[in-house]
N, C-alpha and C positions, 0 to 999 in steps of 0.2 A: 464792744468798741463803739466809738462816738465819731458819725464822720460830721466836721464842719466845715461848711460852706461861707468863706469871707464876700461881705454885701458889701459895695461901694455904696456910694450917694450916687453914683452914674445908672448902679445896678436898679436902683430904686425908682427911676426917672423911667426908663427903658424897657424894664419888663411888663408884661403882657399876658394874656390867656385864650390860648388857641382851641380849637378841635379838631382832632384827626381822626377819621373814619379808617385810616389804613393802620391804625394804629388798633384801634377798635376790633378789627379783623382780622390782624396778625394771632391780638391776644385770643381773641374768642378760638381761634385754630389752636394756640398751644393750650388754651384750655379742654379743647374737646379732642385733643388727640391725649391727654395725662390721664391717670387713673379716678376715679371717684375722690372728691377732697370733702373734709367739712368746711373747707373754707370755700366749696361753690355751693353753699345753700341757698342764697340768695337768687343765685341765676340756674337752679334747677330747672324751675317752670321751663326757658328759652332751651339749658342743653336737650331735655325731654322732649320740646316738640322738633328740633332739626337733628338728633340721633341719628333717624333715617337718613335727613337729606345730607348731613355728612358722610357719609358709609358710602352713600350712590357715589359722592362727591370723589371719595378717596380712591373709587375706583376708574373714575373717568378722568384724573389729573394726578400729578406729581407730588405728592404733598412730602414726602419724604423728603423733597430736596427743600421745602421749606422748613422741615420739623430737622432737620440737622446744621439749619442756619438758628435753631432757639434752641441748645440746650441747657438745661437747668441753671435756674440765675444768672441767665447771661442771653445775649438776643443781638443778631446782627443790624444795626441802627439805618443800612439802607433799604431794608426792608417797609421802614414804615419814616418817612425824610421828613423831617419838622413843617409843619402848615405853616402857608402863612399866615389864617386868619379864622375865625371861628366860621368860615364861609367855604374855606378849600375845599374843592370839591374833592370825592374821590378818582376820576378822571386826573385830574391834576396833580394828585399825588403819583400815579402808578406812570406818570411821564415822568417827575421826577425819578423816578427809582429805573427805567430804561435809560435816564441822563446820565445815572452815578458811574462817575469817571472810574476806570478800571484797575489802577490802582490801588483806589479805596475799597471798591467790592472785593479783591484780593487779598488786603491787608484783616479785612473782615471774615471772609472765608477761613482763611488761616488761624486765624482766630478758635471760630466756632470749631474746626476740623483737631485743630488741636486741644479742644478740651473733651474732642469725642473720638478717640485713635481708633476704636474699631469700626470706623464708617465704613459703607461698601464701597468696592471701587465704580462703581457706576456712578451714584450717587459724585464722588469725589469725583470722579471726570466733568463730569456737569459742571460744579460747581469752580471748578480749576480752568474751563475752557472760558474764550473769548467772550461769551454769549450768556451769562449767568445772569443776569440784570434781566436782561428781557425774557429769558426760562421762567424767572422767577415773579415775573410782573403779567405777564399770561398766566401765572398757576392765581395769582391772588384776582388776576381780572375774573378768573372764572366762579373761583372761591368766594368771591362778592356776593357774584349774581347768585348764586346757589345759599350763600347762608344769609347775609345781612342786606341787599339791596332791599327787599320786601318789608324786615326792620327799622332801616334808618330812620323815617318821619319820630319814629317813638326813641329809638336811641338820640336823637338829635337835640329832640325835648329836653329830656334829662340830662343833657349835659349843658345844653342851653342855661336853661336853669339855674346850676351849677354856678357859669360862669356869671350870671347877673348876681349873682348872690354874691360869691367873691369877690366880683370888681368890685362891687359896691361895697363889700368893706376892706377892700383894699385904699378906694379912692378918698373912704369918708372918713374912716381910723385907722388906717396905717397897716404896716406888712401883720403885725402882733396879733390884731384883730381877724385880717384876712386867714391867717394861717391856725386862727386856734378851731382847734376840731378834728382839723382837715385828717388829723393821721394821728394813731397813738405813739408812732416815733416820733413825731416831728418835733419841733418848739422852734420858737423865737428867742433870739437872745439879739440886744445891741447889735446889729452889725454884724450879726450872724446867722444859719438855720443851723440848727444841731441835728442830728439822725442818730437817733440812739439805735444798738443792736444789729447793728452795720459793717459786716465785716468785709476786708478782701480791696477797701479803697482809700484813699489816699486825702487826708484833709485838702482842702482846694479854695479858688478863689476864682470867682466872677469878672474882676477884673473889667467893669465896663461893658460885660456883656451883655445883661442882664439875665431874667431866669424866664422862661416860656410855662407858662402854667397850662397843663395839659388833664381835665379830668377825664376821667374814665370809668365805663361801668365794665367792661371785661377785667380788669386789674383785680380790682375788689375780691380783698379785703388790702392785698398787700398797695406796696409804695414801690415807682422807681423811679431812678435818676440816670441823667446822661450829662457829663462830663465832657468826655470825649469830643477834641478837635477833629474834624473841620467842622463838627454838628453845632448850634445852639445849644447852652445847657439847658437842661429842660426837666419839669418833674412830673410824673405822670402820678395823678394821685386817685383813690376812689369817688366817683360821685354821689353828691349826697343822693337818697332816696331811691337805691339802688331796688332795694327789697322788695321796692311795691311797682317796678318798670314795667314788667310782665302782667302784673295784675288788671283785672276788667273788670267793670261791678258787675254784679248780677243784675238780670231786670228788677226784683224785687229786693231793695236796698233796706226795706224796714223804712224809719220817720226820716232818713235823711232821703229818700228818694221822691217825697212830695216838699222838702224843704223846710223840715222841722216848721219850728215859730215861724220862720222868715216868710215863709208859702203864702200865705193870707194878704202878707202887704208886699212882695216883690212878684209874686209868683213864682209856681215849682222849679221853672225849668232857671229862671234867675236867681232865686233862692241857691240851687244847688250850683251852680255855678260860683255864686259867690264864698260858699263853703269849700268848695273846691280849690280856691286858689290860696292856701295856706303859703302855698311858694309859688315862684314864676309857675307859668305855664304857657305852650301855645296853642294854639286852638284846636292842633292835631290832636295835641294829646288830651285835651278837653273834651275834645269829642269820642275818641277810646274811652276815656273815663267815666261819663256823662251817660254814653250813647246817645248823642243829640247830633243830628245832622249839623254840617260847617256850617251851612246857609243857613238855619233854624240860631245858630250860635252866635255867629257873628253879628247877628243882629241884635239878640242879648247883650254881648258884651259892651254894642254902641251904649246902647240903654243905661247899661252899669257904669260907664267911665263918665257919660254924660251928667248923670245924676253924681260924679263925683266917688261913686266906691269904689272903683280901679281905674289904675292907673295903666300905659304901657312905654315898649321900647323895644328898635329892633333890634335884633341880636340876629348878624348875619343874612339870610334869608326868612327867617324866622322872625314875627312879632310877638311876644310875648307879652300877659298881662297879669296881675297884680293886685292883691288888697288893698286901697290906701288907708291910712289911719283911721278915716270914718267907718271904710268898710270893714277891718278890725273892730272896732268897737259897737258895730251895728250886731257884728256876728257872736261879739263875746257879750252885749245883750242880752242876744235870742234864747242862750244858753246853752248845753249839749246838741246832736243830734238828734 
């Protein structure tokens, strides 16, 4: 089945690319509470080192009452409330999610409970009484601090990234551009997004609303989408370069760690920097990469942008920097590694 998604010119004008860290942390829980997949090979390394600290976690918080609002293909949407901006903190989300009028958190409840009939009645009291919004916004405050608060700088990176990549070929070629890669379901078509292999929803239309681009490195491999009024629609997709987010180089990198060719006329520590930024990056994560102190880095990077081989831009909190075309052709030059 093929779900399509009708694009206005309003839709086109309006939408936008967010990040949500509550989003990030919902999924990393329904991930690390599901059984072994091969579609987490990617984020082995992260489930391996916080195994533990999930385990301690699960026994000092509720998580049942959050893993019975996600069951399979399907996830209560006030749990994780649209950002407004690639800057929302997490703070700000977890007020939104004690604000969700009670209503909605009901109608969602119901939801979730009834695609899961044997939930227990404890569980179901919780989630049924007045107070479910704020149950459930203290299990993820705590769930923060315990799995991804210590992560964020590097998670933030990467979707950081993400988003400079897409806008940018969102703003410079069009949605067709923006969206080619992004998903093996997806496509462009005129005036429309196709979702191939999509079952269980209803072809749909934008209608002025526009779409909120949300990537994601908990998602990965899969895609979703959210539909559903009062929320923004919204599509949460993987983020590029997922594979390599946990990775740190070793102190001994072989020729790329004194800067191949480039070492002798930029220096090592600039050398590798500039080989390093194949896609955005921010200095956090420059520096994970690197191992080169901020302060040691940042000083670098003047260096590089001044002389013209990177460029930047901020994104959020985040400044991020960048190959320019010189520094591309300086590096494809020098040769390999």
């Amino acid at each position: 089945m093929t779900l399509r998604i009708e694009v206005a010119q309003q839709d086109l004008v309006t939408s936008r690319f967010a990040i949500s860290p509550l989003w990030e942390l919902t999924q990393a829980l329904r991930t690390l509470a599901g059984p072994p997949s091969r579609d987490d090979a990617a984020l082995r390394p992260w489930l391996a080192r916080v195994r533990d600290r999930y385990q301690r976690l699960a026994r000092e918080v509720d998580l049942a009452v959050l893993h019975a609002l996600q069951p399979p293909n399907w996830g209560a949407d006030f749990l994780s409330p649209v950002p407004a901006s690639v800057s929302t903190t997490i703070e700000e989300l977890l007020a939104q999610v004690r604000a969700t009028p009670i209503d909605e958190v009901q109608h969602e409840v119901g939801e979730a409970l009834g695609r899961q009939p044997g939930m227990g009645t404890r569980v179901r009291d919780i989630l049924t009484g007045g107070q479910a919004a704020a149950y459930c916004a203290d299990i993820l405050a705590a769930a923060w601090q315990a799995l991804l608060e210590s992560e964020w700088p590097t998670l933030r990176a990467i979707l950081e990234r993400d988003v400079i990549h897409r806008a940018g070929q969102l703003t410079s070629k069009g949605w067709a551009a923006a969206l080619d890669g992004l998903h093996p379901q997806l496509a462009w078509q005129p005036g429309r997004i196709e979702l191939t292999r999509w079952p269980g929803q209803q072809d749909a239309a934008l209608a002025g609303r526009g779409l909120l681009f949300v990537p994601s490195v908990f998602i990965w491999p899969r895609l979703a989408v959210s539909l559903e009024p009062p929320w923004p629609p919204a599509l949460i997709y993987p983020a590029r370069g997922v594979a390599a987010l946990w990775e740190t180089a070793p102190p001994d990198r072989g020729p790329a760690a004194d800067g191949g060719a480039l070492g002798p006329l930029l220096g090592t520590s600039r050398a590798a920097i500039l080989r390093a930024l194949d896609e955005p990056a921010s200095t956090t994560q420059l520096a994970a990469i690197l191992s080169q102190s901020l302060g040691g880095l940042g000083g670098h990077l003047a260096v590089l942008r001044r002389a013209g081989l990177l460029a930047r831009a901020r994104s959020g909190r985040s400044v991020l920097y960048w190959r320019t075309a010189v520094g591309d052709a300086l590096v494809a030059a020098s040769g390999p590694d």
